[in-house]
DOSE-166330 format. One record per residue (C-alpha): x, y, z; residue number from 0. Coordinates in steps of 0.02 Angstrom, whole numbers, plus 50000, padded with zeros to 5 digits. Layout:
N
{x=X, y=Y, z=Z, zalo=NUM}
...
END
This chain:
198
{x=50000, y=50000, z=50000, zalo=0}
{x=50068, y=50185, z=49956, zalo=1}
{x=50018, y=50254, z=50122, zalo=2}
{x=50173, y=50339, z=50180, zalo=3}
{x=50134, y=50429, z=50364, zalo=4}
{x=50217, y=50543, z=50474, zalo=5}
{x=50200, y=50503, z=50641, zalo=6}
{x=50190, y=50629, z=50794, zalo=7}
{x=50254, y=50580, z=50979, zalo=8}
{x=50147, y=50452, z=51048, zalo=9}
{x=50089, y=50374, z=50899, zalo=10}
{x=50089, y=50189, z=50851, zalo=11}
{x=50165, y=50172, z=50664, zalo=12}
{x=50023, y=50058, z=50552, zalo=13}
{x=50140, y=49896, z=50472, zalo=14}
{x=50135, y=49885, z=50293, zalo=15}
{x=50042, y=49716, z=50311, zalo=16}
{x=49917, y=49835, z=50434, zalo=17}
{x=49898, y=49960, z=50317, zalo=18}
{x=49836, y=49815, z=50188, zalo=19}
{x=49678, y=49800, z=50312, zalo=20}
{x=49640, y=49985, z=50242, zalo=21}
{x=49441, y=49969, z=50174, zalo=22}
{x=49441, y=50137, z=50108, zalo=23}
{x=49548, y=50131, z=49966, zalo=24}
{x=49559, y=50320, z=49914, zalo=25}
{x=49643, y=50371, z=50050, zalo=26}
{x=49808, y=50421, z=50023, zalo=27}
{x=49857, y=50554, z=50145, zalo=28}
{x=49859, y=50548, z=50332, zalo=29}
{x=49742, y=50700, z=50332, zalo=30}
{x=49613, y=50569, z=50235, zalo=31}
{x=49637, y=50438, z=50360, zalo=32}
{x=49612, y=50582, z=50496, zalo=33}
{x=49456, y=50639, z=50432, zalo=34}
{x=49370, y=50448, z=50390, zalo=35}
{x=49431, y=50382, z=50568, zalo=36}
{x=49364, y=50539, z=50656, zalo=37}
{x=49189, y=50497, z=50550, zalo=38}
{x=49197, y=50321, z=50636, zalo=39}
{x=49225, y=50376, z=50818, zalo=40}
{x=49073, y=50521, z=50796, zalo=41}
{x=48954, y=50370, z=50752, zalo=42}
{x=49042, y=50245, z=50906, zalo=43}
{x=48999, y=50401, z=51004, zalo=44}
{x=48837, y=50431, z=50955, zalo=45}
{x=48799, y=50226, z=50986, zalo=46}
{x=48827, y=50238, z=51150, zalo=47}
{x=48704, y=50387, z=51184, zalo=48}
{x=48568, y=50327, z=51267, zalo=49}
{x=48629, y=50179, z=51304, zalo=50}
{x=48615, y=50105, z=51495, zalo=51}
{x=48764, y=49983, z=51510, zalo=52}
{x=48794, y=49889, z=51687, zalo=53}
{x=48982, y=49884, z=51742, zalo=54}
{x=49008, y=49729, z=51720, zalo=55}
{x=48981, y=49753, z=51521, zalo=56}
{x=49090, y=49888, z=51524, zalo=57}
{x=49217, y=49805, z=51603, zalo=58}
{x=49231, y=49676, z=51513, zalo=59}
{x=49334, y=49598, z=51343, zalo=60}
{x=49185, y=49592, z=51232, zalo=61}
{x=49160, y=49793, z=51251, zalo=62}
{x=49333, y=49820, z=51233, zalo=63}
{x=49327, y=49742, z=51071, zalo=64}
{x=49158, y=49811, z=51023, zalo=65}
{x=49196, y=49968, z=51047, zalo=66}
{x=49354, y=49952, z=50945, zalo=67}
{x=49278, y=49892, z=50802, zalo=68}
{x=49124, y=50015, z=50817, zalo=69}
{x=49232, y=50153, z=50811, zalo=70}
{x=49374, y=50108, z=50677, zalo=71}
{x=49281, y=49961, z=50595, zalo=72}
{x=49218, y=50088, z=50447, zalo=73}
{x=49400, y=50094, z=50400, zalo=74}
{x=49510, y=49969, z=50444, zalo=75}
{x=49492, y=49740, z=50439, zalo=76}
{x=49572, y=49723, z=50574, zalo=77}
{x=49475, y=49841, z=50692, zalo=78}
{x=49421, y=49755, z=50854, zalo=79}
{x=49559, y=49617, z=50848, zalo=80}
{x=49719, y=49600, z=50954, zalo=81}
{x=49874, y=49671, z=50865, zalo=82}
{x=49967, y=49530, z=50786, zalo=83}
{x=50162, y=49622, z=50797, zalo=84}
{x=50245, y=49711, z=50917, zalo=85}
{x=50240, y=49901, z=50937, zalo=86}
{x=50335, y=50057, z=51012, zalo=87}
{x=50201, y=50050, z=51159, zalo=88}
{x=50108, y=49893, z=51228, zalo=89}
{x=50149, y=49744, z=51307, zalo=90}
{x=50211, y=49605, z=51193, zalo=91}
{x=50076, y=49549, z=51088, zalo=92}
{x=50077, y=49373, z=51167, zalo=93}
{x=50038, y=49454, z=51339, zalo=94}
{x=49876, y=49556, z=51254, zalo=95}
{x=49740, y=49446, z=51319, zalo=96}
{x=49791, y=49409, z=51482, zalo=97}
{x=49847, y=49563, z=51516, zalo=98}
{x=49681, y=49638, z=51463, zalo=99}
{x=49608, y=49514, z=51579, zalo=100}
{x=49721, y=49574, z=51735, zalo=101}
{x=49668, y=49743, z=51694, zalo=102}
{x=49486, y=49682, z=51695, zalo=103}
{x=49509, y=49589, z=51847, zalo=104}
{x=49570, y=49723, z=51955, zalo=105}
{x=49443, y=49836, z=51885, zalo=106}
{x=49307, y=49723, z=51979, zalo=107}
{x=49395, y=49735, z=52136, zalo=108}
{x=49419, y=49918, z=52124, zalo=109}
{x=49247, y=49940, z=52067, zalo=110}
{x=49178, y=49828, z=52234, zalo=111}
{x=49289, y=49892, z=52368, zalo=112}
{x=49278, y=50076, z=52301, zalo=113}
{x=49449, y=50081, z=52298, zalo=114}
{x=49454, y=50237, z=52192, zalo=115}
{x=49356, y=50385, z=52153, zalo=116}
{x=49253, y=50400, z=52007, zalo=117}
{x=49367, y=50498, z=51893, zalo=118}
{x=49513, y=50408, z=51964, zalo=119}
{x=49459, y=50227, z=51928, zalo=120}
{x=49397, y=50313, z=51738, zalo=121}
{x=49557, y=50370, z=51720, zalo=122}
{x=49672, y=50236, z=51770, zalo=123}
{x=49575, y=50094, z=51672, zalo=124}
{x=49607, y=50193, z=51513, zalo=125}
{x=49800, y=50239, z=51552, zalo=126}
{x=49815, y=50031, z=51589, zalo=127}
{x=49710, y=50012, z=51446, zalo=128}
{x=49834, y=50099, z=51328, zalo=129}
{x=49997, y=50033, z=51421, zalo=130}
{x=49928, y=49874, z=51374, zalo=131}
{x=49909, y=49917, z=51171, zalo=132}
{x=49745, y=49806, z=51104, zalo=133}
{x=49754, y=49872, z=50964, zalo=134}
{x=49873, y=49891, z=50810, zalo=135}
{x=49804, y=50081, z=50802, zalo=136}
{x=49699, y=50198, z=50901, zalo=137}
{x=49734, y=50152, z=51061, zalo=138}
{x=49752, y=50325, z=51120, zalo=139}
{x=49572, y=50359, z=51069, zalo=140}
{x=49483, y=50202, z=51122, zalo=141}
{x=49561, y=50206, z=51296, zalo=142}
{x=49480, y=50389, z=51315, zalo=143}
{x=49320, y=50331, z=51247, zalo=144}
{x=49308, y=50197, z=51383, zalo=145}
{x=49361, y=50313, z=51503, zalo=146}
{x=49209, y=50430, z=51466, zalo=147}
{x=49079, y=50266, z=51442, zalo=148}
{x=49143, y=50235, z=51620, zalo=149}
{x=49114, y=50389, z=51688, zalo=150}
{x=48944, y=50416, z=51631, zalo=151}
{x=48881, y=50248, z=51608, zalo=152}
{x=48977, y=50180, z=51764, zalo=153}
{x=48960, y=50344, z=51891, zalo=154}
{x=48827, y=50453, z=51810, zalo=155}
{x=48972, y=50592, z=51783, zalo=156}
{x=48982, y=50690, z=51636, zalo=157}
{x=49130, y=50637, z=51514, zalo=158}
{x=49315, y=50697, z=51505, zalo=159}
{x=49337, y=50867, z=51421, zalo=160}
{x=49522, y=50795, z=51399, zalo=161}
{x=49574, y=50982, z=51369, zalo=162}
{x=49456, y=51027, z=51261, zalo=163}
{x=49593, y=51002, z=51132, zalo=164}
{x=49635, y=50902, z=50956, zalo=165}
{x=49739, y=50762, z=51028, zalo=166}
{x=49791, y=50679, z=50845, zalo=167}
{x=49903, y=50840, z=50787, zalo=168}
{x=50051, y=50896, z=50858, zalo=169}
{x=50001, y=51047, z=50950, zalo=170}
{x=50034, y=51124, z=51136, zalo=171}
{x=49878, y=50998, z=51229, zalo=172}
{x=49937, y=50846, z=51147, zalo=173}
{x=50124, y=50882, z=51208, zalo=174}
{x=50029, y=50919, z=51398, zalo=175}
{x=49919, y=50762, z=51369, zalo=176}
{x=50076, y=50648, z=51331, zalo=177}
{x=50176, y=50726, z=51463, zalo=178}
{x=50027, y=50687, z=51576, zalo=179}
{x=50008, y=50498, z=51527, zalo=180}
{x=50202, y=50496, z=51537, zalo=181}
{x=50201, y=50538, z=51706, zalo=182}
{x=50065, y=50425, z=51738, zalo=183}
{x=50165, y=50284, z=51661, zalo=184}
{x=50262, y=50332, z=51837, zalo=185}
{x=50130, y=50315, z=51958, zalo=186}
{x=50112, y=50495, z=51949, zalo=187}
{x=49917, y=50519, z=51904, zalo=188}
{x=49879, y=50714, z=51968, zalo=189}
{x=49910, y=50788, z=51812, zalo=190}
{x=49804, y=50681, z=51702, zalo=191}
{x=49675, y=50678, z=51801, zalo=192}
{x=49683, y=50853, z=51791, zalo=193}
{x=49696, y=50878, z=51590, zalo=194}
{x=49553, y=50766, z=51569, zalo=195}
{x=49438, y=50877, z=51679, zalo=196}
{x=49534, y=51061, z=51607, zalo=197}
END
């Protein structure tokens, strides 16, 4: 496939056999791809208006994967299925599914013993959620998706304004957003938790 990207910090680079899973075969540019994924995630969102989900849906494989697919499954094959290579990010793509599960498992537990609050138990599913890398793309995205179903599906909270910024381009709130999940890659949590509320 001709698709030649640049990638910004924090991206995941698309494999050539990856980029074969393209279903829209006019795009050429990485402003195309831009504009048909963000097309996708508007109609994910607008699927899970209304929509009264119990936790244990939510936190769970199936709606990791549905919600994947719902928002990138428009334009990519391969949208709701485990990477199949390795990436810059993620755990190794062996470890995907029982890593996912972990992060599933302790979910429960912090969800039953209230271990954190709301946007604190929002926010650090989606950072594990990410760390973990489902996904061969769009990681970034999905993991804030599910981080907003969970707040207002889970906690009856409104969603993450998550700066109120463009997060795909390379621009001033993506550098504070990846500076924020960096420092949450540390334990350090305050200042996400913070950019996804500014």
């Amino acid at each position: 496939m001709g698709l030649d990207f640049t990638y910004i910090d924090g991206q995941t680079p698309i494999d050539e056999d990856e980029k074969e899973g393209l279903l829209i075969k006019t795009i050429e540019t990485r402003s195309d791809l831009d504009e048909f994924e963000h097309h996708n995630i508007e109609k994910a969102i607008e699927w899970t208006l209304g929509k009264r989900w119990k936790a244990d849906y939510i936190l769970s494989e199936t709606f990791i994967l549905t919600l994947h697919t719902r928002m990138f499954g428009d334009v990519w094959a391969w949208a709701g299925q485990f990477r199949k290579t390795n990436k810059n990010l993620g755990v190794d793509k062996f470890e995907i599914g029982i890593s996912l599960r972990n992060l599933i498992d302790d979910s429960i537990v912090w969800f039953e013993k209230e271990i954190y609050e709301p946007d604190e138990f929002a926010i650090r599913f989606g950072h594990r959620l990410v760390q973990i890398h489902c996904f061969p793309n769009g990681n970034g995205r999905h993991s804030r998706l599910v981080s907003d179903v969970i707040s207002e599906k889970i906690f009856n909270r409104p969603v993450f304004t998550w700066g109120q910024g463009n997060l795909i381009q390379a621009n001033q709130k993506r550098a504070e957003y990846i500076k924020a999940v960096k420092l949450a890659d540390e334990g350090e949590f305050e200042n996400l938790l913070k950019f996804a509320r500014s």
